[in-house]
N, C-alpha and C positions, 0 to 999 in steps of 0.2 A: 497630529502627532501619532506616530503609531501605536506606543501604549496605551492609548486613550481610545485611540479605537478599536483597538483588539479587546481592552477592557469593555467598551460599552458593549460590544457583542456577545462576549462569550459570559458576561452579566448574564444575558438574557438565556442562558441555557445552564446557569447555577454554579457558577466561577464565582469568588470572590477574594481580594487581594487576599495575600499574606502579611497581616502586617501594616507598617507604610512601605512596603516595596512597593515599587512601581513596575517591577517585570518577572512578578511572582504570583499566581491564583494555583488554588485549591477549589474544587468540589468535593465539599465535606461529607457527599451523603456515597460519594462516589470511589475517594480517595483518588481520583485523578489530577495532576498536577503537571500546570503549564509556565511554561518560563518562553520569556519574550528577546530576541537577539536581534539587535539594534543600533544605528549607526552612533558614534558614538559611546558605547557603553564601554562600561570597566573590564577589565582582562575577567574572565572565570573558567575552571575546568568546566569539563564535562561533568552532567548531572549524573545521578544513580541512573543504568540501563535496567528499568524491571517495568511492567503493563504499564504503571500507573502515570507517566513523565510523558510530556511532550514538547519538543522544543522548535518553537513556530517563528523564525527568521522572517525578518522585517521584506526582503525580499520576495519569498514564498506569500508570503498575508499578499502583498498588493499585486501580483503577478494573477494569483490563484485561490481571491477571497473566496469565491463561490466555494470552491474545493473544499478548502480548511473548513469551509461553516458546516458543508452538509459532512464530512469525517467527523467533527467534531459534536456534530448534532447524535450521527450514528450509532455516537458514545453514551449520550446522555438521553435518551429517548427512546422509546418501544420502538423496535422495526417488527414491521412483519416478516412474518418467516413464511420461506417457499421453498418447500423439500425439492431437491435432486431429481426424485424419482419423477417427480411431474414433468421435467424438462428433457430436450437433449440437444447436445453438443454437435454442431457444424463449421466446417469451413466457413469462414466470410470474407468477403473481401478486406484490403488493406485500409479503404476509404468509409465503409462499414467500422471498421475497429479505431479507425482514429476519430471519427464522428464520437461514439462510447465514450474513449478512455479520456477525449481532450476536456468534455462533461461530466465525467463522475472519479478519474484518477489525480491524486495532489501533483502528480508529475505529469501529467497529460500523455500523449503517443507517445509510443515509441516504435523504432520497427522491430522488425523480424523476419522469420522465413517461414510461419504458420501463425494465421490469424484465427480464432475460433470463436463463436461466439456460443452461449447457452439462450437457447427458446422456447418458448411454451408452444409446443405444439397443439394443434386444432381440436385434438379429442382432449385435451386438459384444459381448454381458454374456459370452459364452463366455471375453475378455480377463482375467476376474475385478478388474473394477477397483469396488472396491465403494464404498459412502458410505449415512453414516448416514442422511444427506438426500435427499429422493427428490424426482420433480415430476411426476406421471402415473403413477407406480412406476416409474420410471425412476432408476436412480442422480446424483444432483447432482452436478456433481464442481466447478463455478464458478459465480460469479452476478457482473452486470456490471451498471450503472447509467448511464440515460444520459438527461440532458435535452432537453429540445425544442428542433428545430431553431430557430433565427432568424437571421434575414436581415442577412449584415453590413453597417455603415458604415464599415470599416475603411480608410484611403486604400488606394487602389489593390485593394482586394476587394470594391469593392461591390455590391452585389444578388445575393451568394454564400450559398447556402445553408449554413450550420454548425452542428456537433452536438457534445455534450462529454461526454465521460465523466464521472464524478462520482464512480465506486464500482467495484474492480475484484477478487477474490481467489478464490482458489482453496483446495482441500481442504489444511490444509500438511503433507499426510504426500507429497501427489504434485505434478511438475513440467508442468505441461500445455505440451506442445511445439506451439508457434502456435496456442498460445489469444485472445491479445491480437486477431493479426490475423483470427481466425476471429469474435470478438468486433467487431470492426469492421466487416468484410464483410457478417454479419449485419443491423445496424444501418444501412447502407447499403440494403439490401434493404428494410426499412420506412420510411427516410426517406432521399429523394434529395439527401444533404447533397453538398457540394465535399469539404468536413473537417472534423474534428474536434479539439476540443482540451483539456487532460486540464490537472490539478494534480501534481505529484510535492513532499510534504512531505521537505525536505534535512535533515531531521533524522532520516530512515530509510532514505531512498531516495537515490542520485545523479541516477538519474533515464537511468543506463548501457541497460537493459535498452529502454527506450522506445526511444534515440535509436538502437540498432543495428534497432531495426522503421522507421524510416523518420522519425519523428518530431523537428520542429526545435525548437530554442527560440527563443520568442515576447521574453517576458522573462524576468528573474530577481525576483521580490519581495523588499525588503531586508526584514533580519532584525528583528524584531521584541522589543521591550524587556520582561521579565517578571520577576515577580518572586514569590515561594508564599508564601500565607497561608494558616497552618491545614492545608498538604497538597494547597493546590489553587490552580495558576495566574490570576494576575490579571496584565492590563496595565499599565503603569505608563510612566510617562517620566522619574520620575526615584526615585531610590533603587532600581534594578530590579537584580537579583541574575542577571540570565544573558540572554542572546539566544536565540533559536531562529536557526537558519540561512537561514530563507527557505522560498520554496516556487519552482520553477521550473514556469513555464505554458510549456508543449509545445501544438503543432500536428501533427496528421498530415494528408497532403493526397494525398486518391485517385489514382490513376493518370491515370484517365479520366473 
């Protein structure tokens, strides 16, 4: 049963029910709260979109258990942190970054038109920051994904260059301190965009971490009507068993 195993795992990293709900925990020392979406279940909106909520679909758990455990450990656990400046950002190939992202992203690969990954280059390896992933023999420690510039017609932007992230994660034993923005800077470097503008799914993310790097919000996407068949998500508009909470499209916009 799914909630029984989502339970006995995330037990183990300081979840405990709400209650007698069966598809409700809290970590009290944490304030994070998880809600479980499952075949079966009762109609409910969408939960509060703010840090603390996360909502782990029955589909996602058994597709991408590994995923959720180490996101979810991320949360609840000292990572080491490995500043920015010890590393730097490269080209990698496409087969490089899907290797990463299908290992440490809740959504695995995806493409693009610029693969990048971040490395500990040979005079910093003395730091001991290691990964199983390498890219030249180089330790992997993030890979980033980002689409082809194009030209906006946005009122009041136009004939501005823009670029998007698509795909963004890190190793989840360690915290890369200004990764994001070293990941942009980079991308910047190969393609002379204005800005760039990124997705954050509000069913894992608030989308906090982006907006304290400088990033605005565009819009909000409303939530979306779903309902599981079989163990796996399909859309629906009527009889639909749960919302997703949206996705908020973010912009960041260069200095200069």
């Amino acid at each position: 049963m799914f909630q029984e195993d989502l339970n006995q795992n995330i037990h183990l990293l300081g979840f405990r029910r709400v209650g007698s709900t069966l598809d409700h925990w809290i970590h009290a020392d944490l304030g994070i709260e998880i809600f479980a979406n499952y075949v079966g279940m009762d109609a409910r909106l969408p939960t509060k979109n703010h840090s603390g909520t996360i909502e782990i679909w029955e589909d996602i758990w058994v597709a991408r258990y590994s995923q959720v455990m180490q996101f979810l450990t991320g949360l609840t656990k000292p990572l080491k942190s490995v500043f920015a400046r010890d590393t730097c950002i490269l080209p990698i190939s496409a087969e490089a970054a899907r290797n990463f992202l299908d290992a440490n992203h809740l959504m695995g690969f995806s493409k693009g038109a610029l693969y990048v990954g971040c490395v500990v280059p040979p005079h910093r390896q003395f730091r001991g920051i290691r990964s199983e992933f390498s890219w030249e023999g180089n330790p992997l420690v993030a890979v980033a994904v980002f689409g082809k510039p194009i030209v906006m017609k946005e009122a009041g932007m136009e004939g501005k260059l823009s670029g998007e992230l698509i795909k963004l994660a890190t190793l989840p034993s360690i915290r890369l301190v200004g990764g994001i923005t070293k990941f942009l800077d980079a991308y910047r470097a190969i393609h002379p965009v204005q800005n760039v503008m990124t997705y954050i799914d509000l069913d894992w993310n608030s989308g906090k971490g982006f907006l304290s790097l400088g990033f605005k919000v565009v819009e909000q996407t409303p939530p979306l009507l779903f309902k599981l068949v079989e163990g796996k998500r399909v859309s629906a508009s009527v009889d639909a068993e749960v919302w997703t909470k949206g996705n908020l499209k973010l912009r960041y916009y260069y200095a200069n």
